[in-house]
PyMOL Python script that loads the backbone (N, CA, C, O; Angstrom):
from pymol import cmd

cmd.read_pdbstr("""\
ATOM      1  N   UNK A   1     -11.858  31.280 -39.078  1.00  0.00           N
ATOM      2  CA  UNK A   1     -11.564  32.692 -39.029  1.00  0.00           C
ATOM      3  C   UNK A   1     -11.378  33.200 -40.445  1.00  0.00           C
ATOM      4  O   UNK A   1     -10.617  32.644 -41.237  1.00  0.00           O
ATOM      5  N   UNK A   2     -12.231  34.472 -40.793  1.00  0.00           N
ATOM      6  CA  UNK A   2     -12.163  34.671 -42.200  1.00  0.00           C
ATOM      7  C   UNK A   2     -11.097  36.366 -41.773  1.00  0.00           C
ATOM      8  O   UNK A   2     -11.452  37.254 -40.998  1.00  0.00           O
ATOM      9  N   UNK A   3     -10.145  36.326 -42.374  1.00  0.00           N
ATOM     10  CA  UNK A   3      -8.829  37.485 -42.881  1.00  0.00           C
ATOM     11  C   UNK A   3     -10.029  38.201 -44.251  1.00  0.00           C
ATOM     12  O   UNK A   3     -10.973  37.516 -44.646  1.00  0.00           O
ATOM     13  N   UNK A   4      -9.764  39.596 -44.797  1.00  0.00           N
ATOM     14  CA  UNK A   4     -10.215  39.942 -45.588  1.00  0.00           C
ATOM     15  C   UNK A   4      -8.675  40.805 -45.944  1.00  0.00           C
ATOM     16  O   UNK A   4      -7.957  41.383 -45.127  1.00  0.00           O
ATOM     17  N   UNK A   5      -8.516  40.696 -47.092  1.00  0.00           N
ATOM     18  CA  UNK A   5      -6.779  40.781 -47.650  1.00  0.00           C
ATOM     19  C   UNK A   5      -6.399  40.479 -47.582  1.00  0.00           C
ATOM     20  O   UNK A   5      -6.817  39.575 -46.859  1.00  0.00           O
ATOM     21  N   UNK A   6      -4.819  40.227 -47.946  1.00  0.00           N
ATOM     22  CA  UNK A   6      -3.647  39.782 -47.589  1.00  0.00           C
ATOM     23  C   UNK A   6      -3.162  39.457 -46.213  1.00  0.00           C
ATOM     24  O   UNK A   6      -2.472  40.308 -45.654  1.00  0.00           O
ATOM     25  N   UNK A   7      -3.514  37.995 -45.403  1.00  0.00           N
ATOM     26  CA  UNK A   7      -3.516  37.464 -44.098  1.00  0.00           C
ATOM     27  C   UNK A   7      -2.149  38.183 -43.219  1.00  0.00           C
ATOM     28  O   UNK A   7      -1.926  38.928 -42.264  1.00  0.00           O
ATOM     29  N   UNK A   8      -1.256  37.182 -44.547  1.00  0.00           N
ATOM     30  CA  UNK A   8       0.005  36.926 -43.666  1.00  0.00           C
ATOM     31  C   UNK A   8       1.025  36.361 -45.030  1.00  0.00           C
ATOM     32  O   UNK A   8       1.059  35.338 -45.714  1.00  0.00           O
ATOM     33  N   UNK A   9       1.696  37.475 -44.983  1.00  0.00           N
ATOM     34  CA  UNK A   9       2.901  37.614 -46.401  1.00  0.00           C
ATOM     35  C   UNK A   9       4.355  37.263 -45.724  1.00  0.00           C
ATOM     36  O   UNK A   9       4.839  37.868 -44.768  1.00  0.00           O
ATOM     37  N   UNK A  10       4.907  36.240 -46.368  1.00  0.00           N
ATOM     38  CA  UNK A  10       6.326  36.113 -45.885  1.00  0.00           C
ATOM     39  C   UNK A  10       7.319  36.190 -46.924  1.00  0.00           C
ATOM     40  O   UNK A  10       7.295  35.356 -47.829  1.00  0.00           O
ATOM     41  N   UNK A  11       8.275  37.185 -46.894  1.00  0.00           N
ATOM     42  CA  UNK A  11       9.438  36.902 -47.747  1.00  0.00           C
ATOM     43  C   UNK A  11      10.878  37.028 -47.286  1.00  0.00           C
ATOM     44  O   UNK A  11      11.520  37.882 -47.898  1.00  0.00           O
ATOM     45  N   UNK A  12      11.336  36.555 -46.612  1.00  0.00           N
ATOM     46  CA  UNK A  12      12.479  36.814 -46.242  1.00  0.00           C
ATOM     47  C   UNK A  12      13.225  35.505 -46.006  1.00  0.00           C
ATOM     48  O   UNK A  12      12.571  34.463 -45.962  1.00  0.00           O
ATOM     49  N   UNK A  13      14.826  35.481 -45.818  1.00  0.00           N
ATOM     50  CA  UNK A  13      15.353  34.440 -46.133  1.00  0.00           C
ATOM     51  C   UNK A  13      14.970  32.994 -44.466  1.00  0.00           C
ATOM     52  O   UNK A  13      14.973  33.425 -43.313  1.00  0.00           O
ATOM     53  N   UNK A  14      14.850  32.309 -44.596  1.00  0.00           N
ATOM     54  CA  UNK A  14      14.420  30.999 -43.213  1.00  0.00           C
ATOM     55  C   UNK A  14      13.086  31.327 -43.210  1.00  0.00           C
ATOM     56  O   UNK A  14      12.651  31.125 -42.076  1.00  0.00           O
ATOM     57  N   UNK A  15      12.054  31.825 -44.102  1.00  0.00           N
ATOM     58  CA  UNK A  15      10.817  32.135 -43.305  1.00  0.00           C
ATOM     59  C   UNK A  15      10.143  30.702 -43.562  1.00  0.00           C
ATOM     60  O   UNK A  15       9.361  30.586 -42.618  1.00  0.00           O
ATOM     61  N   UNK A  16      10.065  29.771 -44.205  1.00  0.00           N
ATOM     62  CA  UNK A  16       9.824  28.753 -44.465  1.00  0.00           C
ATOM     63  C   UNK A  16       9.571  27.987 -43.106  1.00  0.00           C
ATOM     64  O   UNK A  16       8.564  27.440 -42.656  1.00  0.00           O
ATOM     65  N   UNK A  17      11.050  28.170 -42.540  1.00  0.00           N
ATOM     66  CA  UNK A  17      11.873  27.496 -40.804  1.00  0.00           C
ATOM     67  C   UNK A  17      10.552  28.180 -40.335  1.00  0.00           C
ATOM     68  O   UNK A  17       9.815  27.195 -40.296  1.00  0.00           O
ATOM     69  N   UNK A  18       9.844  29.157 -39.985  1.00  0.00           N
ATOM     70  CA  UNK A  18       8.956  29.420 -38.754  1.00  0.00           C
ATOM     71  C   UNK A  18       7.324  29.499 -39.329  1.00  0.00           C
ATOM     72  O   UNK A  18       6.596  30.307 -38.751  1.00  0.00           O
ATOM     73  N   UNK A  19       6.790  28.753 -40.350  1.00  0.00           N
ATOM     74  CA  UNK A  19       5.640  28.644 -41.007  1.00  0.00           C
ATOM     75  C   UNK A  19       4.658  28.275 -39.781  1.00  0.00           C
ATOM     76  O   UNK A  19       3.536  28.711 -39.525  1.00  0.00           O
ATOM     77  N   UNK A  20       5.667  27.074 -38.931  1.00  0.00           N
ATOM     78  CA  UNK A  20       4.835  26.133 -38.058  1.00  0.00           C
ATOM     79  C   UNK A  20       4.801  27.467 -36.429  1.00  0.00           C
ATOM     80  O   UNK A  20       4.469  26.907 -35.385  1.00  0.00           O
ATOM     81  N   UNK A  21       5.006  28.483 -36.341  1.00  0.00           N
ATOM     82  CA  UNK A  21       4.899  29.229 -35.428  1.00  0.00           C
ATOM     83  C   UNK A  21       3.959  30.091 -35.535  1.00  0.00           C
ATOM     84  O   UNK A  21       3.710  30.910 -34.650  1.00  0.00           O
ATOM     85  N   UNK A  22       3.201  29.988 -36.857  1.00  0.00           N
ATOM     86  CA  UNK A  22       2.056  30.451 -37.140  1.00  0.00           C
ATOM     87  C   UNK A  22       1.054  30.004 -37.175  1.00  0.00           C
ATOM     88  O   UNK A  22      -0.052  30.506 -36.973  1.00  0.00           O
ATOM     89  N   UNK A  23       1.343  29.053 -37.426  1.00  0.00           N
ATOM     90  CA  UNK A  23       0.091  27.827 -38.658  1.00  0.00           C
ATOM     91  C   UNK A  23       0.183  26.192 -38.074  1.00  0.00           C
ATOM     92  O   UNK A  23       1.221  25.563 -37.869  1.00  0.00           O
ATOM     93  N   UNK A  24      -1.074  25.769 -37.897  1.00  0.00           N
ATOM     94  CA  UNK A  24      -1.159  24.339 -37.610  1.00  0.00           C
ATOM     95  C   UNK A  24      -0.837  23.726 -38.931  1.00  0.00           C
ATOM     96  O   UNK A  24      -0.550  24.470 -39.869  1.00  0.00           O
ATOM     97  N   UNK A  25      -0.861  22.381 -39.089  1.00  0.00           N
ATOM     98  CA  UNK A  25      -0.521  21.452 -40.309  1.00  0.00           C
ATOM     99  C   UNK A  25      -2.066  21.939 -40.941  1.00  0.00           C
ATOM    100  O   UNK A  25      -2.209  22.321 -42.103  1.00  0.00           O
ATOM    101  N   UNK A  26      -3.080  21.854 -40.024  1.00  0.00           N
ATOM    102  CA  UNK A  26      -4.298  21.472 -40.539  1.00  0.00           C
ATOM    103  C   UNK A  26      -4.496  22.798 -41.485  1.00  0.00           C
ATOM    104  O   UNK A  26      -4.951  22.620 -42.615  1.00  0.00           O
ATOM    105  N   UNK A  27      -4.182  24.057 -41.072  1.00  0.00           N
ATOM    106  CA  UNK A  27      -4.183  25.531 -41.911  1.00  0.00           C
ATOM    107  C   UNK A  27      -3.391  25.443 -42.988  1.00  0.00           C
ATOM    108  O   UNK A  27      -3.824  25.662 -44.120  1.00  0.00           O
ATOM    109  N   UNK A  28      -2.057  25.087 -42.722  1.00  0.00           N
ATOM    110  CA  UNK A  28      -1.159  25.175 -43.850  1.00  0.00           C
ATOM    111  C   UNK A  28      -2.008  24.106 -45.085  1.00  0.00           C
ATOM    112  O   UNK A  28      -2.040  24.482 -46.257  1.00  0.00           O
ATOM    113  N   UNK A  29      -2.519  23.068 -44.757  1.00  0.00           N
ATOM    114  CA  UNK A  29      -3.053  22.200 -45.885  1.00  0.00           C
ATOM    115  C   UNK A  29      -4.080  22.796 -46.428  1.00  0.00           C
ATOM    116  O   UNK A  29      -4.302  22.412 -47.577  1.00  0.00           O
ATOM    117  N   UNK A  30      -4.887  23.710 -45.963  1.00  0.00           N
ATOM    118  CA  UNK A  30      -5.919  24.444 -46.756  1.00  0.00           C
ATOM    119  C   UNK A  30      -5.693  25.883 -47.042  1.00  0.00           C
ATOM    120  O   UNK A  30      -6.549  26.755 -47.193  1.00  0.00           O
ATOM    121  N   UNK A  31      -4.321  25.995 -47.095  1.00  0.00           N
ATOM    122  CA  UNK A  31      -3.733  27.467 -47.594  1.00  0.00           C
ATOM    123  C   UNK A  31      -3.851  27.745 -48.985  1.00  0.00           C
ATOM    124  O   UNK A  31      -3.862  26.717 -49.661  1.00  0.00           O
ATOM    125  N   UNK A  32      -3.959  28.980 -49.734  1.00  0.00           N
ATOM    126  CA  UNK A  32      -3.702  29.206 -50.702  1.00  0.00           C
ATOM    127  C   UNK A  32      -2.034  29.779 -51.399  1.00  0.00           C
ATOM    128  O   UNK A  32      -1.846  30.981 -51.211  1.00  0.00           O
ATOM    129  N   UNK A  33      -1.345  29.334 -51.846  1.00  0.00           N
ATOM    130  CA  UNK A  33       0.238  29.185 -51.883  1.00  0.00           C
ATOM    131  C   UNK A  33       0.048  29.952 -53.181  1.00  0.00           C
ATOM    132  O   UNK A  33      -0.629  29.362 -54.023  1.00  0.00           O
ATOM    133  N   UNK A  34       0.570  31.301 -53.546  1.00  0.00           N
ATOM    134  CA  UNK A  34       0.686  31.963 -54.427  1.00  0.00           C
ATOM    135  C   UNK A  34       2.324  32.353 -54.660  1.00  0.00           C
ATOM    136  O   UNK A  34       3.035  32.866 -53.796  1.00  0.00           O
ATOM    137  N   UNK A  35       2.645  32.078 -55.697  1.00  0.00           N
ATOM    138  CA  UNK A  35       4.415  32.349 -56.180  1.00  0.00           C
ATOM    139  C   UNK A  35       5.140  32.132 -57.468  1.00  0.00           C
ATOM    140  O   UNK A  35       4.933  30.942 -57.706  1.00  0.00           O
ATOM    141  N   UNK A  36       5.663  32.478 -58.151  1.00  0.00           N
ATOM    142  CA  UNK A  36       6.454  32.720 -59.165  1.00  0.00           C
ATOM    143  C   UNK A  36       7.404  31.312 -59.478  1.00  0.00           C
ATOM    144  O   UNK A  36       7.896  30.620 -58.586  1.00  0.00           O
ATOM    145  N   UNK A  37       7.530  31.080 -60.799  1.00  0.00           N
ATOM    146  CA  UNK A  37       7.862  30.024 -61.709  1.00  0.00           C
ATOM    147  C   UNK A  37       9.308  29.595 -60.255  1.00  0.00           C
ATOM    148  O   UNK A  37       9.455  28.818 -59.311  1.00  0.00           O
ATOM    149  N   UNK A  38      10.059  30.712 -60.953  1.00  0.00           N
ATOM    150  CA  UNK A  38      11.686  30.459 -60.397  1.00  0.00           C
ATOM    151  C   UNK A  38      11.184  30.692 -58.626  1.00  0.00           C
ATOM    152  O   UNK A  38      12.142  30.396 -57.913  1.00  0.00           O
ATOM    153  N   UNK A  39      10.406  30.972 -58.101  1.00  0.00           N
ATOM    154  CA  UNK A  39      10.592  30.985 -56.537  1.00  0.00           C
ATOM    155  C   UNK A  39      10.337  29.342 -56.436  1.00  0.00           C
ATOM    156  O   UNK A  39      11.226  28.494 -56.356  1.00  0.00           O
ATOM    157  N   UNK A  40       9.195  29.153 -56.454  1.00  0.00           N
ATOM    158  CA  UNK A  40       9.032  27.980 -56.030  1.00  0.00           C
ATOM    159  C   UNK A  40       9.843  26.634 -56.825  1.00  0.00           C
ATOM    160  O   UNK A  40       9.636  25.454 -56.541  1.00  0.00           O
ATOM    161  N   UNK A  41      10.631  27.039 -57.687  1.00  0.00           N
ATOM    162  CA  UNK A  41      11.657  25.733 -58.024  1.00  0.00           C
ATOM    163  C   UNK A  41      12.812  26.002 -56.840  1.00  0.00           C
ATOM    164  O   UNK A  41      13.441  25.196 -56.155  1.00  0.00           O
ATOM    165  N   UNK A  42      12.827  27.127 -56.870  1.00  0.00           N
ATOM    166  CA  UNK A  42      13.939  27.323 -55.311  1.00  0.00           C
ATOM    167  C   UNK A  42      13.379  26.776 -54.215  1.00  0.00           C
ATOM    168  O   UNK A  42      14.177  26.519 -53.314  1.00  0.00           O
ATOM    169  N   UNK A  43      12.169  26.505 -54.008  1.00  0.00           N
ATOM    170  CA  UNK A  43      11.847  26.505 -52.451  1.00  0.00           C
ATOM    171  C   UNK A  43      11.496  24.967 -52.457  1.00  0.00           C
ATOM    172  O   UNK A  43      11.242  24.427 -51.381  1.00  0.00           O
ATOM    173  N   UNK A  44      11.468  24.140 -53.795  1.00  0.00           N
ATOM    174  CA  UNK A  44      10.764  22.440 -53.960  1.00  0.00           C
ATOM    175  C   UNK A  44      11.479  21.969 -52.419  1.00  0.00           C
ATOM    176  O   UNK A  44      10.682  21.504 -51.604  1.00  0.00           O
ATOM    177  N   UNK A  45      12.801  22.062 -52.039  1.00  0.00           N
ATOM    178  CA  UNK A  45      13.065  21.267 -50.807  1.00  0.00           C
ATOM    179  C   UNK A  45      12.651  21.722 -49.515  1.00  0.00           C
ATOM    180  O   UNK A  45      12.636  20.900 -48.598  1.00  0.00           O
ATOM    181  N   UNK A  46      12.249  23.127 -49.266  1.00  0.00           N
ATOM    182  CA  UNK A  46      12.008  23.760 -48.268  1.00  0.00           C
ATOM    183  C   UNK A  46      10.529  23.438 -47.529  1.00  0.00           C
ATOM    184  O   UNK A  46      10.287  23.313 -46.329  1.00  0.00           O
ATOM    185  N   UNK A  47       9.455  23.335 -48.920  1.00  0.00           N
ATOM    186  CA  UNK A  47       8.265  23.101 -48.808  1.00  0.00           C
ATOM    187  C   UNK A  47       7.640  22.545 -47.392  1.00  0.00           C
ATOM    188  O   UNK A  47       8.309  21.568 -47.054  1.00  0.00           O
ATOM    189  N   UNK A  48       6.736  22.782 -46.573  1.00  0.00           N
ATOM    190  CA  UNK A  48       6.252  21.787 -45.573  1.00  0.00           C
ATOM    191  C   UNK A  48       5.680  20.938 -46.453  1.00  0.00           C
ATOM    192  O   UNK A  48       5.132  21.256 -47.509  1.00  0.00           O
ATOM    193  N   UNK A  49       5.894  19.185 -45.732  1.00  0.00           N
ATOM    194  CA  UNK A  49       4.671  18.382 -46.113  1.00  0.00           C
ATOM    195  C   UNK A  49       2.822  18.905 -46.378  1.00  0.00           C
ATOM    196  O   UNK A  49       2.272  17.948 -46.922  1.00  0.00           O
ATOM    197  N   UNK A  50       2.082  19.749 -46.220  1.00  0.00           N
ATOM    198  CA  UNK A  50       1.196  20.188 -46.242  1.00  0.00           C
ATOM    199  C   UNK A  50       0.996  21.314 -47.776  1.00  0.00           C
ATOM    200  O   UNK A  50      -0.072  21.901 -47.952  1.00  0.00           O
ATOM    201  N   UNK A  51       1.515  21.382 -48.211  1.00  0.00           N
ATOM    202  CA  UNK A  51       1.963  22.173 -49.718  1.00  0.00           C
ATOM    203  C   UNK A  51       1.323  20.960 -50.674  1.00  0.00           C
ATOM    204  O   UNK A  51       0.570  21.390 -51.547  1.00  0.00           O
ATOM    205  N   UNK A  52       1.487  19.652 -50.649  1.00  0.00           N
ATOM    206  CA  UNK A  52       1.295  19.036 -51.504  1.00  0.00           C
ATOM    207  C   UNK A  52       0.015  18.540 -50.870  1.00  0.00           C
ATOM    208  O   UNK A  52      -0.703  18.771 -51.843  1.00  0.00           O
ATOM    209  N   UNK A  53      -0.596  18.166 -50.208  1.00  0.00           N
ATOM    210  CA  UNK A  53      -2.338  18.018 -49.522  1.00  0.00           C
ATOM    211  C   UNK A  53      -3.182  18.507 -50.400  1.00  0.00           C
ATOM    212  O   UNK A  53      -2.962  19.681 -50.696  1.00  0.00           O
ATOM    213  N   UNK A  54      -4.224  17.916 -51.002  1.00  0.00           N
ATOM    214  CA  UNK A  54      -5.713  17.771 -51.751  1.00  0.00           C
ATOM    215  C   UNK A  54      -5.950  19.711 -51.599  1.00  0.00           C
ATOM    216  O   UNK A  54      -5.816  20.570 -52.471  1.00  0.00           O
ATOM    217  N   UNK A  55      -6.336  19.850 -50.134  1.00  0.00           N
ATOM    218  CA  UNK A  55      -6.839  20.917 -50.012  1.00  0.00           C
ATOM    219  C   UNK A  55      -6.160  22.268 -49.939  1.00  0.00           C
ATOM    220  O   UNK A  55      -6.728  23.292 -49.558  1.00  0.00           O
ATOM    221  N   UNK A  56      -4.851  22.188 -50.350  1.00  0.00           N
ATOM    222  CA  UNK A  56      -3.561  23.319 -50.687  1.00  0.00           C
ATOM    223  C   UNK A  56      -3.852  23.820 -52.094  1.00  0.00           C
ATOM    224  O   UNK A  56      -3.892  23.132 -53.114  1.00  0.00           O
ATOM    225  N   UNK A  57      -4.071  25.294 -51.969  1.00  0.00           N
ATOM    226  CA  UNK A  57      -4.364  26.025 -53.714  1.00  0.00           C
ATOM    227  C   UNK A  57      -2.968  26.138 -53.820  1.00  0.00           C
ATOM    228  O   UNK A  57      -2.247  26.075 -52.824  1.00  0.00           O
ATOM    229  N   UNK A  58      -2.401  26.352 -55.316  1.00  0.00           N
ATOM    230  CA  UNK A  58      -1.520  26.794 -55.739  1.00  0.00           C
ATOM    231  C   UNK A  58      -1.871  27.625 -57.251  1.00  0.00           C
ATOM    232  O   UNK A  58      -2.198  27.226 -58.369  1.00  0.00           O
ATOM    233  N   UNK A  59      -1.642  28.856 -56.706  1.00  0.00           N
ATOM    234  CA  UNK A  59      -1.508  29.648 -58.001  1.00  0.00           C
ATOM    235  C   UNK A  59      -0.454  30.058 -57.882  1.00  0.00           C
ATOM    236  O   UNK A  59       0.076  30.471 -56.851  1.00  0.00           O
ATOM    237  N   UNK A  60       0.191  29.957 -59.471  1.00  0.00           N
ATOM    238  CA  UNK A  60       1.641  30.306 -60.244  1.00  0.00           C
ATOM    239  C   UNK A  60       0.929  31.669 -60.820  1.00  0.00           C
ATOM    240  O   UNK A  60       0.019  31.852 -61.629  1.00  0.00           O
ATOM    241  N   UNK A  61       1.848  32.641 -59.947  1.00  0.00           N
ATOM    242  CA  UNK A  61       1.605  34.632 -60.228  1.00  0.00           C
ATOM    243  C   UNK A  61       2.993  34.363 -61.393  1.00  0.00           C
ATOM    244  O   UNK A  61       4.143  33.979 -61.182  1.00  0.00           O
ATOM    245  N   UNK A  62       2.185  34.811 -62.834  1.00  0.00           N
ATOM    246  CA  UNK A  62       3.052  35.641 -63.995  1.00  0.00           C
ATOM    247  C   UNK A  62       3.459  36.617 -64.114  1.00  0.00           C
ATOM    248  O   UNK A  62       4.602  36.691 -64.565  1.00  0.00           O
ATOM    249  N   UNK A  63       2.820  37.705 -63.813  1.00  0.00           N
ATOM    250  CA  UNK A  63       3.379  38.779 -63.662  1.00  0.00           C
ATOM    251  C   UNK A  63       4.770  39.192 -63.025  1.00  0.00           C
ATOM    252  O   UNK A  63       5.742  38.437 -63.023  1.00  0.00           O
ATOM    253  N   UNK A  64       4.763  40.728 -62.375  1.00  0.00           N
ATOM    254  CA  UNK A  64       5.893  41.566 -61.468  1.00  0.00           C
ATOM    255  C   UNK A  64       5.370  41.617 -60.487  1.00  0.00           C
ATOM    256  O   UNK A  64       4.141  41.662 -60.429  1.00  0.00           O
ATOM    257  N   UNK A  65       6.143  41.624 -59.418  1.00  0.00           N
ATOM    258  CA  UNK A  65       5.726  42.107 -57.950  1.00  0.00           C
ATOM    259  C   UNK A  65       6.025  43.083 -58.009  1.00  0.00           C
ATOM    260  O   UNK A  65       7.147  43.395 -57.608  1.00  0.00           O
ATOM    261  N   UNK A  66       5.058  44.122 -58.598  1.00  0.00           N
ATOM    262  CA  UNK A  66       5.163  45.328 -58.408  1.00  0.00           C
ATOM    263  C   UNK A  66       3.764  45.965 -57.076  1.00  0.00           C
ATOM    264  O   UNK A  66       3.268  45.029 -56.449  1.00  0.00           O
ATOM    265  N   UNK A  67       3.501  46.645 -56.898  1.00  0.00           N
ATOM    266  CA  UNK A  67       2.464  47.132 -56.281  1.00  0.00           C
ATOM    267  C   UNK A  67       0.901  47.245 -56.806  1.00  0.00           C
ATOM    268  O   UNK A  67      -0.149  46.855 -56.296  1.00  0.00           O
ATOM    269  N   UNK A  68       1.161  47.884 -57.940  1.00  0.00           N
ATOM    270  CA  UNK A  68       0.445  47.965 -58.773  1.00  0.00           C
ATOM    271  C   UNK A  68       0.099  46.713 -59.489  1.00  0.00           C
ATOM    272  O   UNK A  68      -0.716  47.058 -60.345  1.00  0.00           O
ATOM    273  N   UNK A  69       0.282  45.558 -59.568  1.00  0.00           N
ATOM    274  CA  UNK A  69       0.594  44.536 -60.352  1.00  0.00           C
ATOM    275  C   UNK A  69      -0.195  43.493 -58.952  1.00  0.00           C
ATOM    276  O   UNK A  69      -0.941  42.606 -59.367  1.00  0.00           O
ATOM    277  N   UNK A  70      -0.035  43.600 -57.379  1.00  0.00           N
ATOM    278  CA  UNK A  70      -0.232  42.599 -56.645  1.00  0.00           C
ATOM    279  C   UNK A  70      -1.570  43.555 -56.158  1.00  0.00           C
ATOM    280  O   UNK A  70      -2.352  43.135 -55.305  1.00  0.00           O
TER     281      UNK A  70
END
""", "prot")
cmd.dss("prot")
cmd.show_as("cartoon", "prot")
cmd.util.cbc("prot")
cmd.orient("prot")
């Protein structure tokens, strides 16, 4: 299934806890994981096993989450 934009944005506090109410293991491993220096040192324990999988992108966003900026 191809999404064109922004699929499925989570920010809020436990959203981590309901990843798997969305997403099979097999999706989450070929996700693209986009997030900020200090978020993701916060989230290293939260992570699903599937974050670290071959086929998981990770881009580190420098910028602001501004509107204009995402």
């Amino acid at each position: 299934r191809v999404v064109v934009g922004p699929a499925n944005y989570f920010s809020h506090p436990g959203s981590f806890n309901h990843l798997h109410d969305f997403f099979t293991d097999e999706q989450l491993s070929r996700a693209v994981w986009i997030y900020g220096k200090r978020a993701i040192a916060a989230a290293q324990t939260k992570l699903p096993p599937a974050f670290g999988l071959p086929g998981a992108k990770h881009i580190l966003f420098r910028g602001h989450c501004s509107e204009s900026d995402v």
